[in-house]
C-alpha positions as semicolon CSV with decimal commas, in nm:
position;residue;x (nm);y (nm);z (nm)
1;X;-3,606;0,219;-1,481
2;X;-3,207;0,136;-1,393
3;X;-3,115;-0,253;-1,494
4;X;-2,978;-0,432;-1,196
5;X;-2,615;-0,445;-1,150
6;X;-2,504;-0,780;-1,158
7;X;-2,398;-0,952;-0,780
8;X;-2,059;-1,055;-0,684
9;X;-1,964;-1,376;-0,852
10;X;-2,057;-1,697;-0,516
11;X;-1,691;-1,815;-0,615
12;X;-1,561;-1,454;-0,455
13;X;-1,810;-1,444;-0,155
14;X;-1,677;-1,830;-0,096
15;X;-1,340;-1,707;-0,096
16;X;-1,427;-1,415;0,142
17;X;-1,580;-1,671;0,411
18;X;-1,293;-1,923;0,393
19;X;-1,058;-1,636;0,473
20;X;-1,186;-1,451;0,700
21;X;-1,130;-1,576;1,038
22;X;-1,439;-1,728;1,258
23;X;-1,371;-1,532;1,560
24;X;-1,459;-1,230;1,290
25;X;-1,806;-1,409;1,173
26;X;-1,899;-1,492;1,513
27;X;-1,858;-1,145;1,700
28;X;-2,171;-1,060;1,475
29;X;-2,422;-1,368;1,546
30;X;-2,739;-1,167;1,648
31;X;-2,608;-0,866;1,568
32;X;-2,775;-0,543;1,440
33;X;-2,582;-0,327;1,226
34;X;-2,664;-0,003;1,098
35;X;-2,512;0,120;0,769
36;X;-2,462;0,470;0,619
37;X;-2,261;0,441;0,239
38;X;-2,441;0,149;0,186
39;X;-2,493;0,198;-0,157
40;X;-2,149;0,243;-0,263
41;X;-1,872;0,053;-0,389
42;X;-1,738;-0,045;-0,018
43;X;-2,111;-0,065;0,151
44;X;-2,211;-0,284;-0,151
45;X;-1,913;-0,541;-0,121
46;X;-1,941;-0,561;0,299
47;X;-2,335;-0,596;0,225
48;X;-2,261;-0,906;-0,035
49;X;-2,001;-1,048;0,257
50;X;-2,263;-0,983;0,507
51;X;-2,510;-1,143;0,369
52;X;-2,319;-1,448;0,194
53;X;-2,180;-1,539;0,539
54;X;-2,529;-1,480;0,685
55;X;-2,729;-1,744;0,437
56;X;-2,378;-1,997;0,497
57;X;-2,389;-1,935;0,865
58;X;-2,718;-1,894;0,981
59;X;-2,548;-1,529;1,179
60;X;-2,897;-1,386;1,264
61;X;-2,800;-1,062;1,113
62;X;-3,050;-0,732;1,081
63;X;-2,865;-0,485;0,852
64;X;-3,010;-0,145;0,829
65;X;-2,879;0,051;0,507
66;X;-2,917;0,404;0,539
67;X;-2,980;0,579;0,166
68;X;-3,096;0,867;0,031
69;X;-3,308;0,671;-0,256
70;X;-3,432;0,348;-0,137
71;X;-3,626;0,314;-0,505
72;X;-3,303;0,373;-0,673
73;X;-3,086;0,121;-0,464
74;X;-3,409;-0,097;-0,536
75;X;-3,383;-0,121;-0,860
76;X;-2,980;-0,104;-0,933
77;X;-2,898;-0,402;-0,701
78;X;-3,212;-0,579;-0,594
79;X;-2,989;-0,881;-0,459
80;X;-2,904;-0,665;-0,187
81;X;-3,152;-0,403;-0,100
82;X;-3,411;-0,650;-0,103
83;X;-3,275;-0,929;0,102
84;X;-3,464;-1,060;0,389
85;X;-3,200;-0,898;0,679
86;X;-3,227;-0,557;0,494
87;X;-3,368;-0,284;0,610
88;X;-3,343;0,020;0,437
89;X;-3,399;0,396;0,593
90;X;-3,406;0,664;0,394
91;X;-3,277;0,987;0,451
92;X;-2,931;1,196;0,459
93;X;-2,654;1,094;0,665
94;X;-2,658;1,488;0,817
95;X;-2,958;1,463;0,915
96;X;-3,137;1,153;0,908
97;X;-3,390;1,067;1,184
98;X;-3,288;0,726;1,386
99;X;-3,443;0,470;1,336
100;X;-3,612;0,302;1,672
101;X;-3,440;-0,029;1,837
102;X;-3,093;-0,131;1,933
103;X;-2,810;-0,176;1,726
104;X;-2,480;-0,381;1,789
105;X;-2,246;-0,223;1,551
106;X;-2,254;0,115;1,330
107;X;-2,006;0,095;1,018
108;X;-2,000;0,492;0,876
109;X;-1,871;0,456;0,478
110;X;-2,041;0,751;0,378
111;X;-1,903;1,070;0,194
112;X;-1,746;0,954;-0,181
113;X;-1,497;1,074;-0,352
114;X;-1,755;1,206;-0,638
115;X;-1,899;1,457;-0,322
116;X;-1,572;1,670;-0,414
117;X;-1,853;1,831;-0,660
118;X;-1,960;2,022;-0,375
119;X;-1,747;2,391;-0,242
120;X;-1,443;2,323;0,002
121;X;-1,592;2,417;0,266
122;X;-1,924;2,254;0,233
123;X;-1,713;1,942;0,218
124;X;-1,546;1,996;0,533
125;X;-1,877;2,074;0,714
126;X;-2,101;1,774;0,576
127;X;-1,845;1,547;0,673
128;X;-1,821;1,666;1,027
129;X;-2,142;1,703;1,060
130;X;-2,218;1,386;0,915
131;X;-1,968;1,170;1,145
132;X;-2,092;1,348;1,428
133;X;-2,484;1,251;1,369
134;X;-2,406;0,921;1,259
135;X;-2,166;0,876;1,627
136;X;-2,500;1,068;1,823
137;X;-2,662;0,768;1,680
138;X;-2,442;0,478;1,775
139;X;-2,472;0,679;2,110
140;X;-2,853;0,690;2,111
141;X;-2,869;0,293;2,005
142;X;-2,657;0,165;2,236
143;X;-2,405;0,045;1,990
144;X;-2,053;-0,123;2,130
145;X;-1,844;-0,089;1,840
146;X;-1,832;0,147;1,567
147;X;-1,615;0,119;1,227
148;X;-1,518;0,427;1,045
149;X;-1,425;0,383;0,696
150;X;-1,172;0,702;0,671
151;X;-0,901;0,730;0,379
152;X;-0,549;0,738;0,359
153;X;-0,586;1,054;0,215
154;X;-0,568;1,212;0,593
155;X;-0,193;1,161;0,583
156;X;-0,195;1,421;0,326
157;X;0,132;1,423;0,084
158;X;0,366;1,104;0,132
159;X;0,751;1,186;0,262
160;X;0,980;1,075;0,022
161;X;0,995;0,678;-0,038
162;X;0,854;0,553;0,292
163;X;0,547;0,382;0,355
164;X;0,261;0,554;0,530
165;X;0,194;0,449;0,896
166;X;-0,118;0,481;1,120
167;X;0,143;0,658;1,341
168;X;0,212;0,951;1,156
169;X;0,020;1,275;1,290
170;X;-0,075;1,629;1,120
171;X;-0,203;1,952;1,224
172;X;-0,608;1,942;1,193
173;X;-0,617;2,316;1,046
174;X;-0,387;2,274;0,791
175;X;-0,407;2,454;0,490
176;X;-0,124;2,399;0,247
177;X;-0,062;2,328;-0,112
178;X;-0,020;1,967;-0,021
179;X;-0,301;1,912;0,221
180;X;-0,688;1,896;-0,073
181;X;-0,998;1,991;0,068
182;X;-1,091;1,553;0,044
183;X;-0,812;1,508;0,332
184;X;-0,932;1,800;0,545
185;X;-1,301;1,652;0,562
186;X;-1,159;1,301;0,637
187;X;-0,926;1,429;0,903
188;X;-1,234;1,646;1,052
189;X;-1,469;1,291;1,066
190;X;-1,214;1,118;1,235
191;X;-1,157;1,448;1,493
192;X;-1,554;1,356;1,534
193;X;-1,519;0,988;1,586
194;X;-1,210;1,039;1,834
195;X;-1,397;1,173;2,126
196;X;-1,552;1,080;2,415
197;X;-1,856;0,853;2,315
198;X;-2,004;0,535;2,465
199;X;-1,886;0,287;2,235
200;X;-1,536;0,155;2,081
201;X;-1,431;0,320;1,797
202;X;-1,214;0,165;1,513
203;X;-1,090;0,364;1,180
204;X;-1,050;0,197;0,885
205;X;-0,810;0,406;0,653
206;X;-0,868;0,318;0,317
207;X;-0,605;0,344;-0,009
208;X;-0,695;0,241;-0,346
209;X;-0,871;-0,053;-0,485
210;X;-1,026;-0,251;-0,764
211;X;-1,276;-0,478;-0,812
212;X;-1,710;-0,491;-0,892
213;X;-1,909;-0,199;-0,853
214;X;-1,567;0,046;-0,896
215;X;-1,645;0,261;-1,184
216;X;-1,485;0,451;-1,386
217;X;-1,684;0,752;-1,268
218;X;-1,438;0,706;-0,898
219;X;-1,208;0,860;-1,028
220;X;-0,938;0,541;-0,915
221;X;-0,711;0,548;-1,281
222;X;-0,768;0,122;-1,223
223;X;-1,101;0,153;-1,274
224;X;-1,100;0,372;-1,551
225;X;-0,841;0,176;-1,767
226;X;-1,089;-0,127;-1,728
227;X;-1,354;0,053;-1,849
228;X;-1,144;0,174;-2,127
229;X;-1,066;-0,159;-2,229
230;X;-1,343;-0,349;-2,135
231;X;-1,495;-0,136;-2,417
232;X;-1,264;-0,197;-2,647
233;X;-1,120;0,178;-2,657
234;X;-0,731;0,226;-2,618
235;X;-0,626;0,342;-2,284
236;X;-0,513;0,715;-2,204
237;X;-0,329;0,810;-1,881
238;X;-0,370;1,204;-1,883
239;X;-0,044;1,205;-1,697
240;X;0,300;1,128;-1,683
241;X;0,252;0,765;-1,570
242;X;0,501;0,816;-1,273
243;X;0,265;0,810;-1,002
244;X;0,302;0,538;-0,787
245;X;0,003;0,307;-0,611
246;X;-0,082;0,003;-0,456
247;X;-0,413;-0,180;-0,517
248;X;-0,625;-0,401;-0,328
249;X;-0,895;-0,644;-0,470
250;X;-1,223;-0,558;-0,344
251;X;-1,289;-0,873;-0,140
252;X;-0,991;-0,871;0,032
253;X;-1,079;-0,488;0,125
254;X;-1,451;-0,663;0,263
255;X;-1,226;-0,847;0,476
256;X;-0,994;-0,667;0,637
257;X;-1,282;-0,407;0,681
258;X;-1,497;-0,673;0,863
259;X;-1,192;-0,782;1,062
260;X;-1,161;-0,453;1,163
261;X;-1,516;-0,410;1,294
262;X;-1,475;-0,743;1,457
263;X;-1,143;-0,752;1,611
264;X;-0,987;-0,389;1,578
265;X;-0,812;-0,239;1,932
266;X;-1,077;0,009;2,032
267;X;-0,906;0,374;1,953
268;X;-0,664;0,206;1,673
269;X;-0,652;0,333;1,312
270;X;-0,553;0,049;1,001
271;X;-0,468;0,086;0,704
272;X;-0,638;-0,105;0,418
273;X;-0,478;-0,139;0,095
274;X;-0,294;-0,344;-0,132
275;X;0,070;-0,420;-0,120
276;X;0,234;-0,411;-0,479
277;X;0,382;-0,113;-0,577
278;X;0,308;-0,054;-0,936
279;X;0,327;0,300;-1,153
280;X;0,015;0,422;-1,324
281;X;0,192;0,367;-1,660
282;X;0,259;0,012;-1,605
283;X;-0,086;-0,062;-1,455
284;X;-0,220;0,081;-1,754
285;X;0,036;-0,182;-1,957
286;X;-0,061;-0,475;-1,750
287;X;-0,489;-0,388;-1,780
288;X;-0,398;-0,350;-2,123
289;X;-0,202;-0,720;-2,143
290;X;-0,480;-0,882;-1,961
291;X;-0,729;-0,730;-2,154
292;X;-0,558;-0,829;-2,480
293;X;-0,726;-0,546;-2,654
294;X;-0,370;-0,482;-2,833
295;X;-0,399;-0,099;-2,861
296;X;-0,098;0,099;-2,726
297;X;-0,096;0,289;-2,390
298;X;-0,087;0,639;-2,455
299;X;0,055;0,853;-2,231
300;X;-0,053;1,256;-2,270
301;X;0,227;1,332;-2,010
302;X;0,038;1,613;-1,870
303;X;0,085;1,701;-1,516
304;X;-0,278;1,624;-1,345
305;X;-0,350;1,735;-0,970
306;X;-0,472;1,435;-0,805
307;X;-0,597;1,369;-0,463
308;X;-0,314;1,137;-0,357
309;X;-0,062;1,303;-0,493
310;X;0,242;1,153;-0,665
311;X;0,309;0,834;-0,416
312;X;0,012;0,699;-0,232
313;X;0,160;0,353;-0,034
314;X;0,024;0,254;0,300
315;X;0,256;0,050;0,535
316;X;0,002;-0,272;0,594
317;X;0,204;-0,348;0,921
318;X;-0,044;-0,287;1,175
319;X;-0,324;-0,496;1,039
320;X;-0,078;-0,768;0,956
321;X;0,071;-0,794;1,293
322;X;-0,251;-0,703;1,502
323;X;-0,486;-0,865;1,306
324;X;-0,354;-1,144;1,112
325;X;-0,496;-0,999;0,825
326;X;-0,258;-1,078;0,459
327;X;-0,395;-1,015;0,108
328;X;-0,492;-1,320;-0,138
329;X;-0,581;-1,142;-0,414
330;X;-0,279;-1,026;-0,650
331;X;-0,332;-0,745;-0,851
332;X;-0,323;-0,928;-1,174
333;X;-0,565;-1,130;-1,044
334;X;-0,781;-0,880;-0,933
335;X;-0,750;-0,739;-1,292
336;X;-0,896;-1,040;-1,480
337;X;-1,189;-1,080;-1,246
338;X;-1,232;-0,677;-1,268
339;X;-1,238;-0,751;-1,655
340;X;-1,504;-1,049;-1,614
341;X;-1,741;-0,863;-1,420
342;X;-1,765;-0,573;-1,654
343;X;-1,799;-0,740;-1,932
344;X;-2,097;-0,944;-1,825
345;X;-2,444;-0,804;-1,926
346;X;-2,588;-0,547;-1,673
347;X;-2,220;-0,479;-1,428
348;X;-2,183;-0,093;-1,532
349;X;-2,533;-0,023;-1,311
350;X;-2,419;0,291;-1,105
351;X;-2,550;0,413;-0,792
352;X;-2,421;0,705;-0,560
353;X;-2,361;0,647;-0,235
């Protein structure tokens, strides 16, 4: 039997439905919205949003969560799976059989990071075919809009100091040192998403994060330090520390995702992410300040492949101007309430997606 994680603090979901626009919480009274990656770290924090503004609101919402263990999702966060507008449908997002009725809106957050455990080109192929039966769906269900949560990993290895932009292109069969096997399946979903369908189609490129239900086991070097020293163990970066990264706080993510969904140009890609720069060495210096756990960094300084390579800073621009959308959270806030969640009884539940 898996303990239940614990839920987002009210205090955050509060926060989430003061800032977040009406216009945004209104385009989804009534609506019916089907899910895939619902159990993961963002389908978790845009199901806590959902339903938060939902109970405030009185929305109307029916949220359908696909998942390939309903019993498992059951018992790790019972909060959400067994909510009144919940539905949950199991099966695999390759192949899962769709379910009957209409849906307003499709939101398609599957494929982790942690699926990298799979061969290259298996990878490549379950994404594809996983955006493409999750779009013959929003097809099939007469759904108007449809959010895909990509990754700013599609831009593949960031030129020199700039910021990436939604604007920048690359060639889809790309096979070079710089371009991982992760950006290849990303850029093949959003090949899938990008044609001709019956619906308006948003992409939501993703950058890094922290925040509840980010574990260490993501791979994201924030989460990990908090772990570290939420545990009370010294931190260790296994590289050089001179990577540079931006991080956003988890409910401002849920927002700007939502907005997105909500208000996105139909055919327009945004990037979500955070906007301080910071180096992996002094992000491990500033969890370790907030922390106060008073062991030194240490810093192996061995060279570590990583999937973002060494600079991995989105240009926030196009949300901004289009959108309205600005982050609240700073990253040393979004430390300390990283740190409070995790230590509370219960938080280090895990689920995959």
């Amino acid at each position: 039997m898996t303990d239940p994680a614990n839920p987002v603090p009210a205090t955050e979901l509060d926060e989430v439905l003061r800032l977040t626009t009406p216009p945004v919480w209104e385009a989804f009274r009534n609506h019916a919205i089907f899910l895939t990656g619902g159990t993961g770290f963002v389908g978790k924090w845009l199901l806590e949003c959902l339903l938060h503004a939902d109970r405030a609101l009185g929305l109307g919402l029916a949220l359908t969560v696909l998942t390939r263990e309903p019993r498992r999702f059951i018992q790790a966060s019972p909060h959400l799976a067994k909510a009144a507008p919940v539905t949950l449908l199991q099966g695999d997002v390759v192949d899962f059989e769709f379910p009957r009725g209409s849906f307003s809106s499709v939101i398609h957050a599957a494929l982790p990071v942690a699926a990298l455990g799979t061969g290259p080109d298996n990878l490549e192929h379950l994404s594809e075919a996983g955006a493409r039966r999750v779009c013959e769906f929003a097809a099939a269900c007469g759904a108007r809009r449809f959010l895909q949560v990509s990754s700013g990993a599609v831009y593949g290895q960031q030129p020199g100091d700039q910021r990436l932009a939604e604007s920048l292109s690359w060639q889809m069969g790309d096979r070079s040192d710089g371009v991982n096997v992760y950006t290849r399946a990303k850029r093949r979903a959003e090949a899938v998403v990008g044609q001709a369908w019956p619906f308006e189609v948003v992409i939501a490129r993703c950058f890094a994060f922290i925040g509840p239900y980010l574990h260490a086991s993501s791979g994201v070097a924030a989460a990990q330090f908090i772990a570290q020293a939420t545990s009370g163990k010294g931190i260790v970066v296994q590289g050089t520390g001179e990577a540079i990264r931006t991080y956003q706080y988890a409910g401002d993510m849920a927002r700007w995702l939502l907005s997105c969904l909500a208000l996105g140009a139909p055919g327009r890609a945004y990037n979500i992410g955070g906007d301080t720069q910071v180096s992996i060495a002094q992000l491990a210096a500033e969890v370790t300040r907030i922390a106060g756990t008073g062991i030194p960094v240490e810093v192996v300084g061995r060279p570590t492949p990583g999937l973002a390579g060494h600079r991995y800073v989105p240009s926030l621009q196009r949300a901004t101007e289009e959108l309205g959308l600005a982050n609240a959270v700073s990253l040393e806030e979004g430390i300390r309430r990283t740190i409070a969640w995790l230590s509370t009884p219960c938080a280090n539940v895990s689920f995959p997606a």
